[in-house]
C-alpha positions, 0 to 999 in steps of 0.5 A: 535520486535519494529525494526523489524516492523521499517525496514519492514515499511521502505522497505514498504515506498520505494517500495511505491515510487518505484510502483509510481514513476516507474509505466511503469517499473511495467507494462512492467514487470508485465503486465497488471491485467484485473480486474484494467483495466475493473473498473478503465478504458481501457489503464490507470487503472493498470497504477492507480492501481500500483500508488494507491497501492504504496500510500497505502504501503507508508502510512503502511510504515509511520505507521509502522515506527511511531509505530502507525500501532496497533493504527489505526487497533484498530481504524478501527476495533473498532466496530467489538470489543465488548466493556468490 
């Protein structure tokens, strides 16, 4: 399972650096999500939004790969856990 979670965080890592650094590829093929583009600005907020999201894969990816994914969802979660 450990391995699994490895190689999922490292294809993660990868299409992070994919979704930022090949952004216009994205675009063109993909097209354009309205909701990027009415809240982060007209002709450049799902340019943002893919380069966000591929920073948000590569830190789930570095996570995942360092085994410290559980670790920071108990942190984040921790006060919607009920204490023993």
């Amino acid at each position: 399972m450990n391995t699994f979670v490895s190689i999922f965080g490292a294809i993660l890592i990868v299409l992070g650096f994919l979704l930022v650094l090949q952004t216009e590829w994205f675009l063109e093929n993909l097209g354009r999500i309205e909701w990027a583009e009415a809240k982060f600005g007209s002709e450049g907020g799902t340019r943002f939004f893919y380069k966000v999201l591929g920073l948000i894969f590569i830190f789930l990816g570095l996570t995942m790969v360092f085994g410290l994914f559980g670790d920071i969802v108990l942190w984040i979660l921790s006060p919607l856990i009920p204490k023993q």
